[in-house]
N, C-alpha and C positions, 0 to 999 in steps of 0.2 A: 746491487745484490739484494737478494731476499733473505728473510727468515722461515722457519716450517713451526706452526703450530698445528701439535696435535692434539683429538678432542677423543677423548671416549666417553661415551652415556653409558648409565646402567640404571635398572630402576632399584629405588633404594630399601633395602632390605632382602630381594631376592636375587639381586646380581645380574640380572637378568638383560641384554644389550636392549638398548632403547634406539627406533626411530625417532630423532632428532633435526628443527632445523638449529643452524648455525648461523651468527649474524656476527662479523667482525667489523666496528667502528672506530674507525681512528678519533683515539682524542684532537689530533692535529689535522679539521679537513683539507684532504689533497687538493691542489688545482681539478678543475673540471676539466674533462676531455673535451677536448677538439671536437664538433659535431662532425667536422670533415674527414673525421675518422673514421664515424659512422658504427659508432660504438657511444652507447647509453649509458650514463654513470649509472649503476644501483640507486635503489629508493632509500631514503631515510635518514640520508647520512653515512651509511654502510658500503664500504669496498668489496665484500661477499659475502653471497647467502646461499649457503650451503647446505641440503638434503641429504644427513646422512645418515640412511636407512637400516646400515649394518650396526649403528651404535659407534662407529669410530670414521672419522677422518682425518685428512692429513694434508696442509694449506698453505699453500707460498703465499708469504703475508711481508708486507714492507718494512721493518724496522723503524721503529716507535713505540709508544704507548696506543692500545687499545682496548674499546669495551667490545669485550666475547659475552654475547648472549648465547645460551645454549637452551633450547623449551620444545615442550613435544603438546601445544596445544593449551586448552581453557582445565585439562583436570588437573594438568603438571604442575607444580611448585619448578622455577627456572633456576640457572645458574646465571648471573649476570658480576662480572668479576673484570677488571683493569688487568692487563697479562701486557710487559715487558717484552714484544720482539725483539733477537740482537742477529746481525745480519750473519748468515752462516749456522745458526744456532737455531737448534727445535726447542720450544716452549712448549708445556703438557697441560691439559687442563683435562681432570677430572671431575665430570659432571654426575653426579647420584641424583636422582630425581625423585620424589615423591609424589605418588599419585593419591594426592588428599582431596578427591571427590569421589564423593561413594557415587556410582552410578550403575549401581547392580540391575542387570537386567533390560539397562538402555543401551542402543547405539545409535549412534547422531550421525547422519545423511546431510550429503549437500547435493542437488537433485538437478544443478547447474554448472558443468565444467566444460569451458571447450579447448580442444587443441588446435596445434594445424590445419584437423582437417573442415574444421570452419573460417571461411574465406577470412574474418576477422580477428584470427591468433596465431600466431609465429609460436607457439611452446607446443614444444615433443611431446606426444605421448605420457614413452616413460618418464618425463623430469613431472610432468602434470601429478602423472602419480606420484611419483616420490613427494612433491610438495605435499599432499592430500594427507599422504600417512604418518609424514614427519611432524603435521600441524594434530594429530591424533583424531584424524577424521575414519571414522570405520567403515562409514557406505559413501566412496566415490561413486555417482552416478555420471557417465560419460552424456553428454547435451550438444552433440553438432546440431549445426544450422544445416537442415536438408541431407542431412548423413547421417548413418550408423556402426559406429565400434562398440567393442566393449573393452572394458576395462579390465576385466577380471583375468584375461590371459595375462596381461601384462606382469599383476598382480602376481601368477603364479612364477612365470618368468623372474621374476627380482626374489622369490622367496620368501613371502610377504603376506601370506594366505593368513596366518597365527593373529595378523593387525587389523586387515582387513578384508573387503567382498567388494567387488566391482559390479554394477548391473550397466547395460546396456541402454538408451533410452535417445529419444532424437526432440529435438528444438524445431519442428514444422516453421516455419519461418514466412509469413508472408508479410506484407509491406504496405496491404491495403487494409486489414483486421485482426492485425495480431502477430503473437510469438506463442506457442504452448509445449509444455513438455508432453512428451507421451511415458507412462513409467509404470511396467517398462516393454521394450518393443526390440524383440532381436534381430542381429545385422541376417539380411535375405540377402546372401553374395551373391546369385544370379539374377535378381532384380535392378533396376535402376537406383543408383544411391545409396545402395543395399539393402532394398526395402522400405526406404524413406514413404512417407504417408504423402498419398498424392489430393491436392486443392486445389490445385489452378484448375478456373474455370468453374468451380465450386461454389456453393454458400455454408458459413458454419455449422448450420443445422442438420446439412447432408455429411458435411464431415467428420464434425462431431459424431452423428451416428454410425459411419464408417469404420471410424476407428474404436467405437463403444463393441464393434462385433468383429474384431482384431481374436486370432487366438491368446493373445496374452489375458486379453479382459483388460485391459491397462487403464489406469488413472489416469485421468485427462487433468493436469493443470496449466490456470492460464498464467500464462509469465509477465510479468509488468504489465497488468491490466490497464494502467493510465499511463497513456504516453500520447504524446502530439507530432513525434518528431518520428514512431517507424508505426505507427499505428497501433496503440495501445487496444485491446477488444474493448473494454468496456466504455473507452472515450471510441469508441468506434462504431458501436452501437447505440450511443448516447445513452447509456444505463442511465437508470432514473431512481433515486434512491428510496423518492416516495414511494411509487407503484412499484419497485426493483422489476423494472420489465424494460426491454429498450424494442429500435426497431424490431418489428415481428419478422423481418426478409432476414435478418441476422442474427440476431438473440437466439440462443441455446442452452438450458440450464443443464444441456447434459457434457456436467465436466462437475469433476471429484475436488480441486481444491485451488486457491487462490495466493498467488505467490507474493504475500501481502509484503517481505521484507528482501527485499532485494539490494544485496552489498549497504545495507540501509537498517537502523534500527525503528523505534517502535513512535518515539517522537518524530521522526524525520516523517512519517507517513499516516501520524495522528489525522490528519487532517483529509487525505486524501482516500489510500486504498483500505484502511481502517475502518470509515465509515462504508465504505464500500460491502467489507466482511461485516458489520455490526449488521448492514442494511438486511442483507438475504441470511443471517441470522435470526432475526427479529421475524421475519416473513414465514421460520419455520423450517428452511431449510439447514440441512447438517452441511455448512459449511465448513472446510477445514484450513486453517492458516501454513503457509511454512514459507522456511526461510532458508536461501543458497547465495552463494556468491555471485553469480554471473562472472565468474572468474576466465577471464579471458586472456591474463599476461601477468604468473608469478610476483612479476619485478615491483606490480604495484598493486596488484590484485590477488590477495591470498584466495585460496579455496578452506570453504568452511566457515566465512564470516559472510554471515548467520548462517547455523546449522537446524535441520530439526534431528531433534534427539526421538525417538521411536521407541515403546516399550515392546520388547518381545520376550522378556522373562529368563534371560540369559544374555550372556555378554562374549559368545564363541562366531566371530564370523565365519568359520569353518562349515557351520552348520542353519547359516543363512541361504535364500536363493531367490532369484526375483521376485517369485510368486509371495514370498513369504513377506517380503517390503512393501510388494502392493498393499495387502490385507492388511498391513498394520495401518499405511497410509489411508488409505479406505475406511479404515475403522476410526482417524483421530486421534487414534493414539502417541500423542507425540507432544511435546512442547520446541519451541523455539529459544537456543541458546546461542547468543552472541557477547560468549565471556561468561556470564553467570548463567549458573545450571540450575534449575526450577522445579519441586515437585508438590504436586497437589493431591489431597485426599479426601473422601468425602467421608461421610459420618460409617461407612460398612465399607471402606477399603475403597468404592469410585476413584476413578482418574479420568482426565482429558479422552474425552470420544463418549463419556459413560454418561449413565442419567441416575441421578439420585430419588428414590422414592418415598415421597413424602405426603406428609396429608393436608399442605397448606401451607405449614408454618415455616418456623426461620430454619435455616439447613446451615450446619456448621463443619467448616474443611479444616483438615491441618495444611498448611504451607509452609515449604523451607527452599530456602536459597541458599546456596554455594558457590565459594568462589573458593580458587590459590590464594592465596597468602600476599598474592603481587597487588591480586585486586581487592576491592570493597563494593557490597551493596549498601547501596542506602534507603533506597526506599519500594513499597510495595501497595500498587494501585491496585483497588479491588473494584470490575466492571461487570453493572448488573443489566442484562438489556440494552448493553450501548452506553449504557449514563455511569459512572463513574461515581461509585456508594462511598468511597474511603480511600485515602493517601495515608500511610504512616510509617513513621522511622522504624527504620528497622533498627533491630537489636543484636549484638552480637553475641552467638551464644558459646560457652568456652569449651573450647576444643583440644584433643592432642594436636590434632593436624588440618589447614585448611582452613575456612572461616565459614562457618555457618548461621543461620538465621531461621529461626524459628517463631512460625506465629496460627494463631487459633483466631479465625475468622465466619464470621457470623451474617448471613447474607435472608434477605426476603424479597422475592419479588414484589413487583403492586399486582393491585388486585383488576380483576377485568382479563389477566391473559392466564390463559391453559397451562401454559411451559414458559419456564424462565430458564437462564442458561448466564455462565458467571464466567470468566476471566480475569486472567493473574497479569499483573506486568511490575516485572521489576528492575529497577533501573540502578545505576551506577550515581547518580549526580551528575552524569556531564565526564565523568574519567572516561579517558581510553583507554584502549589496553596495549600501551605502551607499557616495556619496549620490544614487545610480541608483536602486536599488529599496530603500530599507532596511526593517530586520526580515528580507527573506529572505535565507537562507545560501547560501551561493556552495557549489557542489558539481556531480560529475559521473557517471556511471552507465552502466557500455556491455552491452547486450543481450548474451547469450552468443555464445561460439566453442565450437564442441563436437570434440571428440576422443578 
């Protein structure tokens, strides 16, 4: 026999029912199933992970001691508490949450989510959603391989409009040069695929311009540009970092943004698609960084880790709509948050996408990091041109609520280029953000200011 644990969220001070996920871990772990069950134990040590959208659920749970995690994402302060199952008996756990990051004016998109209906994921639809919004993600963008949904019916469907916006957008998927998103691109029900972007038989360049004369106008980004194993484009092309030019039968610079952090933080791809972004940086071009899950199966793959966060000057998904995501994306305007949340200023209000105007000299930004209360920043790299000006501890500054970090930074480029262009990354130490997502590292990343 079982016991029933019930969970209600609210957020704290307004009462307000929160989307939540739910994570129940026995202090005492169960035997592992049978594979000839044919049934998957949960990730992490956890017997249920639970999406519950309305702010309350209700959980046949086994009798024992377990840790109930209760979180609604990277702004939430969590409920993480040991709750006594006794068999026959409902246990309550009341979660209040505080939302102690100020993030006025931003919403954070993950630009990479598949379900079903990509040959490669077994997750519904709607549980896709509910994961998205219970992690307090605001722009699900739906990403089939070769298909098109949208998200945002679903979204109205569960009642769910006040959290979030779904836009529509397809993963063109070929095998010989590439993965790219298109963002974003509406489902055409009497078309093939429902509108899917047709390549075969193609070369990038023709494609690329293809879909640059789409009625959406959509941002082309390319998805995991280095890969060897489904054809990465830029290892496909043999991008070249000195000349940033690769084959001329292939190579296309016409595409909006570079999916530099993929289920992956900022270290993990120092090396690889980083210099890649610094390379056609440097060259002049507005390149723009962002960061999605490639979330392909809840169970071990959240959606939302890494998100990019988008300034649009209000915080109402209600009053979002594709057009409106492209032009932000397009514009830059955005940082990458995977756990800590990032914002940069330049000397007259500048942000990420903007350009500072100067007459030469040193240009000086305010930056602050933010994290919950669960996590910590520790340090903040400051990148001028590629090259990497300064490393230093961050400081904690004293707050009622949340943890903040504040610092006044002073940048020059050398002499000999036109335009310089600067970059934030702030990092964790090495923490993950356990016991929310663990294994990934808490870190943050802001698109250039140029000057």
């Amino acid at each position: 026999t079982v016991g029933t644990l019930s969970v209600t969220a609210t957020d704290k001070g307004s009462g307000v029912a929160l989307p939540v996920r739910v994570q129940v871990i026995p202090m005492t772990p169960p035997p592992a199933v049978p594979r000839s069950y044919g049934v998957r134990d949960e990730n992490n040590g956890r017997i249920i992970q639970e999406f519950a959208v309305t702010g309350s659920t209700k959980l046949a749970v086994p009798p024992g001691k377990h840790r109930v995690v209760v979180s609604r994402g990277y702004e939430w302060e969590i409920l993480d508490q040991t709750v006594t199952i006794e068999s026959g008996k409902t246990a309550e756990v009341k979660a209040e949450l505080l939302h102690s990051i100020d993030s006025t004016g931003v919403m954070c998109a993950d630009f990479h989510i598949h379900t079903y209906h990509s040959a490669d994921s077994s997750d519904d639809v709607e549980y896709k959603v509910k994961g998205a919004i219970a992690d307090g993600l605001e722009i699900p963008v739906s990403s089939e391989h070769e298909y098109i949904i949208d998200f945002q019916p679903f979204i109205q469907k569960l009642g769910l409009t006040r959290w979030a916006f779904g836009v529509p957008s397809e993963e063109f998927t070929t095998f010989a040069w590439g993965h790219f998103g298109v963002i974003p691109i509406r489902p055409r029900p009497s078309e093939p695929n429902r509108g899917a972007v047709q390549w075969y038989g193609k070369k990038p360049p023709e494609v690329f311009h293809n879909i640059a004369q789409l009625p959406e106008n959509p941002v082309l980004i390319v998805n995991h540009p280095r890969s060897d194993s489904f054809g990465g484009y830029l290892t496909s092309v043999s991008f070249d970092r000195e000349t940033v030019s690769g084959d001329p039968d292939l190579y296309s610079e016409e595409y909006g943004a570079l999916k530099v952090f993929n289920d992956s933080d900022f270290d993990d791809n120092r090396s690889k698609i980083v210099l890649d972004w610094f390379a056609l940086l440097n060259s002049g071009k507005r390149m723009w960084a962002v960061g999605s899950s490639d979330s392909h199966g809840l169970r071990t793959s959240p959606t939302g880790y890494p998100r990019t966060c988008l300034s649009f000057g209000h915080d109402d998904p209600t009053r979002l709509s594709p057009e409106l995501l492209r032009d932000a994306l397009r514009a830059g305007k955005a940082t990458i948050s995977g756990g800590l949340y990032l914002t940069v200023r330049g000397p007259d209000g500048e942000s990420p996408g903007g350009e500072i105007r100067s007459a030469g000299g040193p240009v000086t930004l305010q930056v602050t990091v933010q994290s919950p209360k669960w996590l910590a920043a520790k340090r903040l790299e400051t990148i001028v041109d590629g090259e990497t000006v300064a490393t230093e501890e961050l400081r904690e500054t004293v707050t009622p609520q949340g943890r903040r970090y504040d610092a006044t930074v002073t940048v020059r480029g050398k002499a000999g280029r036109p335009r310089h262009w600067v970059v934030f990354h702030a990092s964790s130490g090495g923490t993950d953000l356990s016991p929310v997502h663990p294994g990934r590292k808490a870190f943050a990343v802001s698109n250039p200011i140029f000057f």
